[in-house]
C-alpha positions in Angstrom: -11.8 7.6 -33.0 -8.2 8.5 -33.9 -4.8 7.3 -32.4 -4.2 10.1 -30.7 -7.5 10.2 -28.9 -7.4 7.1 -28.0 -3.7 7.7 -26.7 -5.4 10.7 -24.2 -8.0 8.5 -23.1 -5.7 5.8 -22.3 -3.5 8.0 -20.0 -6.2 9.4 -18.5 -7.1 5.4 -17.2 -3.7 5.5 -16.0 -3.7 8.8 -14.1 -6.9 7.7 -12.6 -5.8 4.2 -11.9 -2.9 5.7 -10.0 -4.9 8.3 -7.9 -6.9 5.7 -6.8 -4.2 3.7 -5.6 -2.6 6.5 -3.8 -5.9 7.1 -2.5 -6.8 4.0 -1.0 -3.2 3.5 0.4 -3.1 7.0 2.4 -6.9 5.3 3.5 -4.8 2.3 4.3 -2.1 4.0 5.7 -4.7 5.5 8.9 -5.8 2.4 10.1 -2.0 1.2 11.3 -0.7 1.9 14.3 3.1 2.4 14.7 5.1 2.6 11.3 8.5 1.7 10.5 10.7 3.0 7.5 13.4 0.9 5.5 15.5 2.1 2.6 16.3 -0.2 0.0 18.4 -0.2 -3.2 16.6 -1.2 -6.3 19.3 -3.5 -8.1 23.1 -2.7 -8.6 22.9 -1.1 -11.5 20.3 1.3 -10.6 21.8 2.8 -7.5 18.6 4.5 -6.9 17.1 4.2 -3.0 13.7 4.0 -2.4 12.5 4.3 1.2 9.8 1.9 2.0 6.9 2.9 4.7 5.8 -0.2 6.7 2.6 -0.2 8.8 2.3 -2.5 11.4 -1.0 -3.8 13.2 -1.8 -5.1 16.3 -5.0 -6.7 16.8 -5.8 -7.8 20.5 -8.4 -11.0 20.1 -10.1 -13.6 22.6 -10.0 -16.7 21.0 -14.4 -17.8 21.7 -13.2 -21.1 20.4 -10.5 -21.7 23.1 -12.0 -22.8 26.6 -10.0 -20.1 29.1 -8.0 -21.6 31.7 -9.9 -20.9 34.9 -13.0 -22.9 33.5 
């Protein structure tokens, strides 16, 4: 194979790798209830903001371990 094919194919594993990410984060991104968004700065050189998109869960559980209080 020649460098430059091998080149393609490599950022074609890349593009993919990345797709799938995104994919299975927008997958991710259903099961949460509520969101939150914060913006942050990168570094101080790099004044750049990036907004970050935080999911938050709530899961409601009886502990079968714990012996309730009316027994």
């Amino acid at each position: 194979m020649s460098k430059l094919k091998i080149q393609k194919n490599k950022e074609k594993i890349v593009k993919l790798l990345n797709e799938n990410i995104d994919l299975e984060y927008n997958l991710r991104l259903k099961t949460f209830k509520s969101f939150s968004q914060k913006v942050v700065a990168t570094s101080k050189k790099d004044t750049t903001a990036v907004i970050l998109k935080i999911g938050h869960w709530f899961e409601w559980f009886k502990d079968e371990d714990k012996p309730s209080e009316k027994e």
